[in-house]
ROSE-656962 format. One line per 5 residues: number of its first residue (from 1); their letters; for each residue z negated, y, x negated of C-alpha. Coordinates in Angstrom, 1 decimal. Layout:
NUM> A> Z:Y:X ~ ...
% end
This chain:
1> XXXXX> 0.4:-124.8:38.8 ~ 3.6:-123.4:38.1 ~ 2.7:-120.1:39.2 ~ 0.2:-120.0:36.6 ~ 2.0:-121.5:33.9
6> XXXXX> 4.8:-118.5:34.6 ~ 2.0:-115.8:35.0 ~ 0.7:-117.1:30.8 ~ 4.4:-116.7:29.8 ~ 5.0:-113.8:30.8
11> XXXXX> 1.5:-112.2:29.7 ~ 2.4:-113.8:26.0 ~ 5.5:-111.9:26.1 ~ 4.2:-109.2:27.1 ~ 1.3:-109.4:23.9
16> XXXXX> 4.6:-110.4:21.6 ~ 6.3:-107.7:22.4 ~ 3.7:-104.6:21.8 ~ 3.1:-106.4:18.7 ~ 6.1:-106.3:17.6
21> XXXXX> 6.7:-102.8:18.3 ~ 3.6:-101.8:16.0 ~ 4.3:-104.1:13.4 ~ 7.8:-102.7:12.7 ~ 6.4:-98.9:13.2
26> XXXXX> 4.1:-99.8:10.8 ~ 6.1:-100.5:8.0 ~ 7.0:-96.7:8.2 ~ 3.8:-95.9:8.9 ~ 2.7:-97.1:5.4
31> XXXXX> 5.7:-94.4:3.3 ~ 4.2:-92.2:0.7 ~ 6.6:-90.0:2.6 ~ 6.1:-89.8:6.2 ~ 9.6:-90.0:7.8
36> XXXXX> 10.9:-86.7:9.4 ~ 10.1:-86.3:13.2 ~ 13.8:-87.2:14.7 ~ 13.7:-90.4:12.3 ~ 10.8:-91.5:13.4
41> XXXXX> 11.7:-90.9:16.9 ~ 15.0:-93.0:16.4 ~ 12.1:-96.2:14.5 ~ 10.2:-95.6:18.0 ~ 12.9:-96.0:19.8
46> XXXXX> 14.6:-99.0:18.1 ~ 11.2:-100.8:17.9 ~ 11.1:-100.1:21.9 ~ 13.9:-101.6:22.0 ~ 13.3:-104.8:19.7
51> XXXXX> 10.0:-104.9:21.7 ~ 11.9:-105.6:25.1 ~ 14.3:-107.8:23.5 ~ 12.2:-110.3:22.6 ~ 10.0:-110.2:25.8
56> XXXXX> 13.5:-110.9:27.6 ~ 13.9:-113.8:25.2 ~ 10.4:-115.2:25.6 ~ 11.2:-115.6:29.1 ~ 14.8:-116.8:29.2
61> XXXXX> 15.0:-119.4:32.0 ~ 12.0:-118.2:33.8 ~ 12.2:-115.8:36.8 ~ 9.6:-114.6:39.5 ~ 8.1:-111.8:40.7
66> XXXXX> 5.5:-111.1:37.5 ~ 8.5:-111.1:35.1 ~ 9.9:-108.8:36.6 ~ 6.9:-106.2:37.3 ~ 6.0:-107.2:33.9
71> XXXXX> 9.3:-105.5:32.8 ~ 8.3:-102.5:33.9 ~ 4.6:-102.6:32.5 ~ 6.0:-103.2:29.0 ~ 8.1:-100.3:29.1
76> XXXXX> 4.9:-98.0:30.3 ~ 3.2:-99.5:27.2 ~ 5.5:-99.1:25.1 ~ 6.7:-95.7:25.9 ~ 2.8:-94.9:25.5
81> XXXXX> 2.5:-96.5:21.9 ~ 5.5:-95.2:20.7 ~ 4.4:-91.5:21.7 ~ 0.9:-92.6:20.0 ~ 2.7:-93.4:16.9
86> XXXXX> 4.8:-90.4:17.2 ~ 1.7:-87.9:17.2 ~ 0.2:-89.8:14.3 ~ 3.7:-89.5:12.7 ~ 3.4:-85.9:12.7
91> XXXXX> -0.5:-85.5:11.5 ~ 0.3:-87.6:8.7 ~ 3.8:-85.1:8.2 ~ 0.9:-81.8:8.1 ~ -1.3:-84.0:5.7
96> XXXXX> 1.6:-84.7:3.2 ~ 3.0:-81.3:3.3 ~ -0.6:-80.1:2.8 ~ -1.7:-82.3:-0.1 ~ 2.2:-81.7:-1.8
101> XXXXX> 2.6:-78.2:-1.4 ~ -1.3:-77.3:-2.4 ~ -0.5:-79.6:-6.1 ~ 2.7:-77.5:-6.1 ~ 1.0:-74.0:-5.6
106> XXXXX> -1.8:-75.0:-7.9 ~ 0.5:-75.8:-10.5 ~ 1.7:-72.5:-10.4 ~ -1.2:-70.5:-10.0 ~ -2.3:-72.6:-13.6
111> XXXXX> 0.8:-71.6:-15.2 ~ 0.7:-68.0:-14.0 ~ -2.5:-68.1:-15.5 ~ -1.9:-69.3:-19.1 ~ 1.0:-66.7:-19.6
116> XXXXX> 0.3:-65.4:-22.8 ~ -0.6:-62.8:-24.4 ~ -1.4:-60.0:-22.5 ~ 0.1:-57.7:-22.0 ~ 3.2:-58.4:-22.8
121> XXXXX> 6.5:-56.3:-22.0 ~ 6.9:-56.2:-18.2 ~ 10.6:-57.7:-18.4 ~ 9.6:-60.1:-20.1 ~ 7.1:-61.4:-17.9
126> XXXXX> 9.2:-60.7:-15.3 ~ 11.5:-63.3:-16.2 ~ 8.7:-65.8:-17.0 ~ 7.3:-65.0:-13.5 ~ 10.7:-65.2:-12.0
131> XXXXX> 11.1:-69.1:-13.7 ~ 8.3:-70.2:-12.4 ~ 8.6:-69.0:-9.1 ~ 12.1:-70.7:-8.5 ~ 10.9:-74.1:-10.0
136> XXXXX> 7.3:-74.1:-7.9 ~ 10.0:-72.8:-4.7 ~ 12.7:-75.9:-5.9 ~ 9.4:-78.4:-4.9 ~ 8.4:-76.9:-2.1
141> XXXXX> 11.3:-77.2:-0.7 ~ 11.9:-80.6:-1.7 ~ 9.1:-81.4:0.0 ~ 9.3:-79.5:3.3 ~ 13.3:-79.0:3.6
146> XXXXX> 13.3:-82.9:5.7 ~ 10.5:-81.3:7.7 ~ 12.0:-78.7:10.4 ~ 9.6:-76.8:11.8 ~ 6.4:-77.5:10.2
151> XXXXX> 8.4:-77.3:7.3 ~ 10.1:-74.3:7.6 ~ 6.3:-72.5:8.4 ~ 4.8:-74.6:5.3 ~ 7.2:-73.1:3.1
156> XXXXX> 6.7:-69.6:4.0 ~ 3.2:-69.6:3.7 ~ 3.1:-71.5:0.4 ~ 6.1:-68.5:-0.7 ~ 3.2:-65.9:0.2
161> XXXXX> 0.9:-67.1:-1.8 ~ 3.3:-67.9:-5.2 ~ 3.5:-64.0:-4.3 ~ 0.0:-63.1:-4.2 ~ -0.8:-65.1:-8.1
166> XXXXX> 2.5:-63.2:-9.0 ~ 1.5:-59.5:-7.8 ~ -2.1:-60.3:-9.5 ~ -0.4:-61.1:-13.3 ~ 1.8:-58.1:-12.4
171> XXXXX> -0.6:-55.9:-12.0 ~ -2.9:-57.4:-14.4 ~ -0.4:-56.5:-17.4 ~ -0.2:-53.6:-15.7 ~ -3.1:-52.6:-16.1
176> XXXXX> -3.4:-53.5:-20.4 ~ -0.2:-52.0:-20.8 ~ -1.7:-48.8:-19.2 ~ -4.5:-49.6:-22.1 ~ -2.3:-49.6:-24.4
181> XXXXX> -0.6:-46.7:-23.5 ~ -4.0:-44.6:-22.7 ~ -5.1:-45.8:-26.4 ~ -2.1:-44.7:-28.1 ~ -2.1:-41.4:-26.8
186> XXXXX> -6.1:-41.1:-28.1 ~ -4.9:-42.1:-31.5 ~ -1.9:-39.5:-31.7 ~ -4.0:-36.8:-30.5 ~ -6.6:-38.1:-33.3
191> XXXXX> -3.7:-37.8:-36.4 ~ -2.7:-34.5:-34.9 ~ -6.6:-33.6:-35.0 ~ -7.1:-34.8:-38.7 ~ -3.9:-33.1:-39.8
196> XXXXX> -4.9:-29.7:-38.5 ~ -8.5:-29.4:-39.7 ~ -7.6:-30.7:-42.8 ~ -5.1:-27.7:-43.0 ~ -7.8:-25.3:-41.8
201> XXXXX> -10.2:-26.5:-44.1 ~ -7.9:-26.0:-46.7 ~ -7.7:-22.4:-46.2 ~ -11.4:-21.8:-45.8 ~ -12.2:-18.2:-45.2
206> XXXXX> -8.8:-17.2:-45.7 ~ -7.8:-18.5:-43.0 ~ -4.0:-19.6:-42.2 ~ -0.7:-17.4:-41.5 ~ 1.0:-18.0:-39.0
211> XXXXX> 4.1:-19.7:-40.7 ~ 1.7:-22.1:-42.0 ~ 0.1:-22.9:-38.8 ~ 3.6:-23.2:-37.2 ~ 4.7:-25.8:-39.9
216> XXXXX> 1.7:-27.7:-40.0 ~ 1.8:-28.5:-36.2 ~ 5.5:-29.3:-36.9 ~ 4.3:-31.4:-39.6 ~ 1.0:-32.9:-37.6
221> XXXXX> 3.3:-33.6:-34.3 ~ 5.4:-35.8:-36.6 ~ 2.9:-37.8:-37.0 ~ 1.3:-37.8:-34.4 ~ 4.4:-39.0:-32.3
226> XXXXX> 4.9:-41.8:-35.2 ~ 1.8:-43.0:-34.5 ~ 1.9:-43.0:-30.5 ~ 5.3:-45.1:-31.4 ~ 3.5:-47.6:-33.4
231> XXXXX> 0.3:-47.7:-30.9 ~ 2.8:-48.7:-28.0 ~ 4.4:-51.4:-29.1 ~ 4.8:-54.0:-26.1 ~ 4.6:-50.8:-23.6
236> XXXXX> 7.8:-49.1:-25.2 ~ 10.5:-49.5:-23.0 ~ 7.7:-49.4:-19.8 ~ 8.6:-47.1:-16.9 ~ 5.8:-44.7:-17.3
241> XXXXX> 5.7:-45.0:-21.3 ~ 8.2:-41.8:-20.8 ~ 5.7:-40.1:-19.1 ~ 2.9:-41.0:-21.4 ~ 5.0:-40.1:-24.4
246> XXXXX> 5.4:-36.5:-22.3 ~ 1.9:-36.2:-21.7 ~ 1.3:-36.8:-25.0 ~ 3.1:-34.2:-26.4 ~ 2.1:-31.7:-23.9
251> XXXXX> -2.1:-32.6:-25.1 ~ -0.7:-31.6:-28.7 ~ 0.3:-28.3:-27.1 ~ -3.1:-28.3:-25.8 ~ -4.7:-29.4:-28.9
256> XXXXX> -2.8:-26.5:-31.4 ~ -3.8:-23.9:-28.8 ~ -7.6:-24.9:-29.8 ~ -6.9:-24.7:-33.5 ~ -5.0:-21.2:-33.1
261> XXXXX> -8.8:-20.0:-31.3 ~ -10.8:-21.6:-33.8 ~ -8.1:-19.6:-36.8 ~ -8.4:-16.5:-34.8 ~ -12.3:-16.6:-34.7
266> XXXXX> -11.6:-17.0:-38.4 ~ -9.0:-14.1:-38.7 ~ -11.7:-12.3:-36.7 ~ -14.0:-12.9:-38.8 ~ -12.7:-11.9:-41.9
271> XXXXX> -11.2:-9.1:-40.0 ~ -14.7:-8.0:-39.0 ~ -16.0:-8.1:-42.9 ~ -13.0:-6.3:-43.8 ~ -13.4:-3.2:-41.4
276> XXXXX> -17.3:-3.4:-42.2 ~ -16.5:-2.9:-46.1 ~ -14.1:-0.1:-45.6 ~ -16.5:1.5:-43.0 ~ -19.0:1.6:-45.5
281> XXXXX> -16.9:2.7:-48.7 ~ -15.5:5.4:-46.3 ~ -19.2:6.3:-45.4 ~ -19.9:6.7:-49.1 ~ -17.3:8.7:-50.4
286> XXXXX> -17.9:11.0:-47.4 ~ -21.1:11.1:-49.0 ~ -21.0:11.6:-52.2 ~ -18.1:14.7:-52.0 ~ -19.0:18.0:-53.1
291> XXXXX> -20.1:19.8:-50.3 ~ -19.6:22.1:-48.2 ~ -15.6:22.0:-48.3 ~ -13.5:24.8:-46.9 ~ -11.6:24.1:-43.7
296> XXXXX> -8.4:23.0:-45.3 ~ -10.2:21.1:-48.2 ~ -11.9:19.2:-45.5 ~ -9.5:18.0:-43.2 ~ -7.4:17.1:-46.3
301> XXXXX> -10.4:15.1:-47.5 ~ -10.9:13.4:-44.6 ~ -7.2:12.5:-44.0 ~ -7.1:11.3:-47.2 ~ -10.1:9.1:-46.7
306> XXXXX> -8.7:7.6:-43.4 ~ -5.1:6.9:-44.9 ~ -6.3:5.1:-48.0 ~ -9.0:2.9:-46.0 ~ -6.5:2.2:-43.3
311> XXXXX> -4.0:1.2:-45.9 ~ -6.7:-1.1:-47.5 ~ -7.3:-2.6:-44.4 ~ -3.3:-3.0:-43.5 ~ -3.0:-4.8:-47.3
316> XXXXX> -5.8:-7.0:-46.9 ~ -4.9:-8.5:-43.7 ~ -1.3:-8.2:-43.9 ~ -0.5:-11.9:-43.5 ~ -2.0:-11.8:-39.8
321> XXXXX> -0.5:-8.5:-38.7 ~ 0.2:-9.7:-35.5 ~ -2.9:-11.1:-34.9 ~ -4.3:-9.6:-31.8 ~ -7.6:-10.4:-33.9
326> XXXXX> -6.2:-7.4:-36.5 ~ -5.0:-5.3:-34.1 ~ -8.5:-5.1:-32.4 ~ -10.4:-4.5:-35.4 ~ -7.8:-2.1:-36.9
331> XXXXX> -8.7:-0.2:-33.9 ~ -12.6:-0.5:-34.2 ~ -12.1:0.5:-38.2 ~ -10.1:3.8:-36.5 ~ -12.7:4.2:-34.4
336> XXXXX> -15.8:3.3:-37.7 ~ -13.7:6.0:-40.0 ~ -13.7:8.8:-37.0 ~ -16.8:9.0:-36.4 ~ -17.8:8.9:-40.4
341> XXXXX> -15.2:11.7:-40.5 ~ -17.2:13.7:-37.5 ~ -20.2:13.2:-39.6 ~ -18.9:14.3:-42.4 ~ -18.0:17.7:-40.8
346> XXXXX> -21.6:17.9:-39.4 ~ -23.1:17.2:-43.1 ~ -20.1:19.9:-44.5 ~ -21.4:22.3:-41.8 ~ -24.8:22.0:-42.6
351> XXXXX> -24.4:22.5:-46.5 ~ -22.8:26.1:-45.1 ~ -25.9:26.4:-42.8 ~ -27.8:25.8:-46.2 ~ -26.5:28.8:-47.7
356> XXXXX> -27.5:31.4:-45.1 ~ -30.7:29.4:-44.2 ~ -32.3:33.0:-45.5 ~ -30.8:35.6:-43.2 ~ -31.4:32.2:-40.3
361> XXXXX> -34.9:32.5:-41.2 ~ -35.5:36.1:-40.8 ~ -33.9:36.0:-37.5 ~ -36.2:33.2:-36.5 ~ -39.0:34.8:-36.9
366> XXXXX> -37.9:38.2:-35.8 ~ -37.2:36.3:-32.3 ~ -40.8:34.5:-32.2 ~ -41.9:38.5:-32.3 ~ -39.8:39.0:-29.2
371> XXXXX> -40.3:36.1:-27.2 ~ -41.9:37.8:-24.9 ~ -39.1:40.1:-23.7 ~ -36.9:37.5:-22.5 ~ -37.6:35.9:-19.0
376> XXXXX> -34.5:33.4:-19.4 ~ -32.8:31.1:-22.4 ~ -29.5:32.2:-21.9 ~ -30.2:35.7:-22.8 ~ -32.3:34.3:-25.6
381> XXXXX> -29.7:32.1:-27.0 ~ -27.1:34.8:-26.9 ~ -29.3:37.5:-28.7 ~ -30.0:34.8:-31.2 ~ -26.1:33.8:-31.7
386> XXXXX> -25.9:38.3:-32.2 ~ -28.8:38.5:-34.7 ~ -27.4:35.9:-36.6 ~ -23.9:36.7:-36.9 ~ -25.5:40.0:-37.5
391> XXXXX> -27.5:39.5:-40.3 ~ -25.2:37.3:-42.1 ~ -22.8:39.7:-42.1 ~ -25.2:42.3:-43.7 ~ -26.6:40.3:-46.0
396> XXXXX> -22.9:38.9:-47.4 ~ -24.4:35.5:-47.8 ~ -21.2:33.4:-46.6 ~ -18.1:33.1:-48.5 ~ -15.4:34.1:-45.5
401> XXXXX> -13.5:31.0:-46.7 ~ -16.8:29.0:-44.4 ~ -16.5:31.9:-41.6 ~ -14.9:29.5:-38.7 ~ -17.9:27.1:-39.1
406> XXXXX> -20.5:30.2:-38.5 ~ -20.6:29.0:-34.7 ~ -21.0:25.5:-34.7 ~ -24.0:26.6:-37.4 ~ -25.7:28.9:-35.4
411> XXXXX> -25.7:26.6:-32.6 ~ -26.9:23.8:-34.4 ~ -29.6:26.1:-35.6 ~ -30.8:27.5:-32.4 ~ -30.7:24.2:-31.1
416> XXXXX> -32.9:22.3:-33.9 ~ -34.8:25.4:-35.1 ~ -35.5:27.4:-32.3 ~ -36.1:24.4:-29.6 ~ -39.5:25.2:-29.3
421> XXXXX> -38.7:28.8:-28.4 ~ -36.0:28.1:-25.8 ~ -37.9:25.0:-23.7 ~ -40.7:27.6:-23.0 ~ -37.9:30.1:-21.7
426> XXXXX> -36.5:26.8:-19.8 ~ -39.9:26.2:-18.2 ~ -40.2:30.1:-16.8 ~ -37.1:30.6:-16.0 ~ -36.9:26.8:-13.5
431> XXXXX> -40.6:28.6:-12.3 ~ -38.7:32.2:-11.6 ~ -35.5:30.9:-10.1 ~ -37.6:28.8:-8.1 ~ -38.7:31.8:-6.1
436> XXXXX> -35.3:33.4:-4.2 ~ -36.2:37.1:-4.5 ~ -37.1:36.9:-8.6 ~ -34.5:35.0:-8.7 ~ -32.0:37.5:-7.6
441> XXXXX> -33.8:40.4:-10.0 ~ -33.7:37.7:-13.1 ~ -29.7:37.2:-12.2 ~ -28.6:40.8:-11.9 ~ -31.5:41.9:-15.3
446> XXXXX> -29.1:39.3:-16.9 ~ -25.8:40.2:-16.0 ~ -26.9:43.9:-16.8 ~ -28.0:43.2:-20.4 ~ -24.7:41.3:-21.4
451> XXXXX> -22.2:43.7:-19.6 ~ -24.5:46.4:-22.0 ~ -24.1:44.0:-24.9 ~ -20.6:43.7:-24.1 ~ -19.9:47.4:-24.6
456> XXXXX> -21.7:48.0:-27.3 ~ -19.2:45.6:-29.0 ~ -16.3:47.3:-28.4 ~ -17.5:50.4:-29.1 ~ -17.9:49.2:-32.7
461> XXXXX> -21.9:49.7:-33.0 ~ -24.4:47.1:-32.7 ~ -26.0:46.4:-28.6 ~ -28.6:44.2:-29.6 ~ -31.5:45.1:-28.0
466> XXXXX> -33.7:44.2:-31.5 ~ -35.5:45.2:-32.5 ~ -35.3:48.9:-31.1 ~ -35.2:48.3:-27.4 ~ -36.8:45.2:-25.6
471> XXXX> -34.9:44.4:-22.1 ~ -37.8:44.9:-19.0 ~ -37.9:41.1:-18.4 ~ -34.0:40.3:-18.9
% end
């Protein structure tokens, strides 16, 4: 009986004393706080402790072999339960650290968020970031400093991501301030834009001097610049607001190179209507003069003409004399006046062809007579060029003040007058020189006739074989 009397006490103790251990764990277990890992482990150990105390005191008086064995059992059990509460120790540690440190990083994320307005200078959200960052960093570490290792990992996570919400409002007012700048910039190149077409406007189809130009982009960059001031605002003083403000000015560079194209196409144009007048007047006069004119008359004439139309055209576009625009079409007028001035010799030439168009005539048809002597043009033409000079002469029908234009008349003449003559002479003599032998004969026939025409020159009579002698096919 007393054995089992003993073996009851010592299993009570041995229910007493587990109890006890979990009851006093327990009252930590309960901490809005979780204790840190090495305080708990000091609770566990002191409850082990309390926990074999009072088994030893349960069975004070008693001893046997069960107490004993007992002994050891309890300190199995409680070694087991205290490494149980241990492990749940540290769970609920993770699940604290969790729930605190997710408030404290929402918290942050929601003030990140309401900062105000955007976009703002990026100091000064620097320094709003930079508050809020070490208050949200203060908690955290409030709440995992007592915490060693899962603490120390907690924290540096929770850092990354008050990091991530940061980089995001960063580059969020980043991203408006580059608005800001990209609008200003549109604005300034706009007030540069109104400026200068309302000073090419002004102008109209006069177009505007250079000076003026220059000092109306002077004038239009002022403002410009005032207004990509004004446009910045919070962006002033941003890093890249010095580059924007450079590229800015470098658009209005590109902006007054299109207005100096659209004022030379006007410079050209009025340019163009200029040289087309004076082409015309010059066309006219040359036109209306008394004609023909003797050599001297005509080239002072002419010379004249050129100078006073050239001088016009200098007076009238003066204000853009270095306008390559000018320069161009003061080359084209050059061009306009000399070939009026090479028509007007043609038109003086043929008012002296007018005046020996009789002797011309008689020598026309005196060679129709005679076509049939000739087996080649080139003989034709030069027996033509004799007659004529010929029968000028004897008639006395040209002033010799007009004798240097006698050649370019006669020529003119044969070729107009006498066409009809010299393309059937051009047809027999491609036919004749076709065949080698002819050929040869037609050559040396030739040659023959103008060595004889050739002396009969310079012995002072005529050696025109008209109309006494007909060459035998020359």
């Amino acid at each position: 009986m007393w054995d089992s009397f003993l073996k009851l006490q010592v299993q009570e103790a041995l229910s007493t004393a587990e109890a006890l251990q979990v009851k006093e764990l327990n009252a930590y277990n309960t901490l809005d706080k979780p204790l840190a890992t090495a305080q708990y482990s000091d609770k566990v150990q002191a409850s082990s402790r309390n926990a074999v105390e009072m088994y030893q005191q349960m069975l004070v008086g008693l001893n046997g072999p069960d107490k004993e064995k007992t002994r050891k059992v309890l300190l199995d059990k409680l070694d087991a339960q205290g490494k149980g509460q241990l492990a749940q120790n540290k769970e609920r540690i993770r699940i604290y650290i969790t729930r605190e440190t997710e408030a404290l990083v929402e918290t942050f994320r929601t003030a990140v968020s309401a900062i105000e307005p955007i976009p703002m200078a990026s100091k000064t959200l620097n320094e709003r970031l930079s508050e809020l960052t070490t208050t949200a960093e203060s908690g955290l570490k409030k709440v995992t400093d007592e915490y060693v290792k899962v603490g120390s990992e907690t924290f540096a996570n929770r850092q990354r991501e008050l990091g991530v919400f940061t980089s995001e409002k960063v580059l969020e007012n980043k991203k408006a301030l580059h608005v800001v700048l990209d609008a200003a910039q549109k604005s300034a190149h706009h007030v540069y834009d109104v400026a200068m077409e309302r000073l090419l406007h002004s102008r109209g189809e006069q177009c505007v001097q250079d000076k003026d130009m220059e000092a109306g982009d002077t004038a239009a960059v002022k403002q410009s610049m005032e207004e990509f001031e004004v446009g910045v605002g919070v962006a002033a003083h941003e890093d890249n607001s010095a580059q924007f403000r450079s590229h800015t000015r470098e658009g209005l560079r590109g902006l007054l190179s299109k207005m100096d194209a659209r004022n030379g196409q006007c410079i050209t144009k009025r340019a163009s209507k200029v040289r087309q007048q004076l082409a015309e007047i010059c066309d006219k006069a040359f036109r209306h003069m008394s004609k023909p004119l003797e050599p001297t008359q005509l080239e002072l004439a002419i010379q004249q003409e050129v100078e006073l139309r050239m001088k016009s055209f200098d007076s009238q576009l003066q204000d853009f004399a270095h306008s390559y625009a000018v320069s161009s079409m003061r080359r084209k007028l050059l061009q306009n006046l000399e070939a009026a001035s090479k028509a007007f010799r043609v038109d003086n030439e043929r008012a002296v062809q007018t005046i020996v168009r009789i002797p011309l005539e008689e020598v026309r048809e005196e060679m129709e007579r005679h076509i049939g002597g000739y087996w080649t043009a080139i003989g034709f033409k030069r027996d033509c060029r004799f007659r004529a000079k010929e029968m000028i002469a004897k008639r006395g029908s040209l002033s010799p003040a007009f004798a240097s234009y006698l050649d370019n008349v006669i020529e003119r003449w044969i070729d107009e007058e006498l066409t009809h003559l010299t393309a059937k002479l051009r047809i027999f003599t491609y036919v004749m020189y076709g065949t080698p032998v002819v050929g040869i004969a037609v050559a040396a026939g030739a040659a023959l006739m103008a060595h004889a025409a050739e002396d009969g020159h310079r012995r002072g009579h005529s050696s025109s074989p008209l109309p006494g002698w007909l060459p035998a096919r020359a």
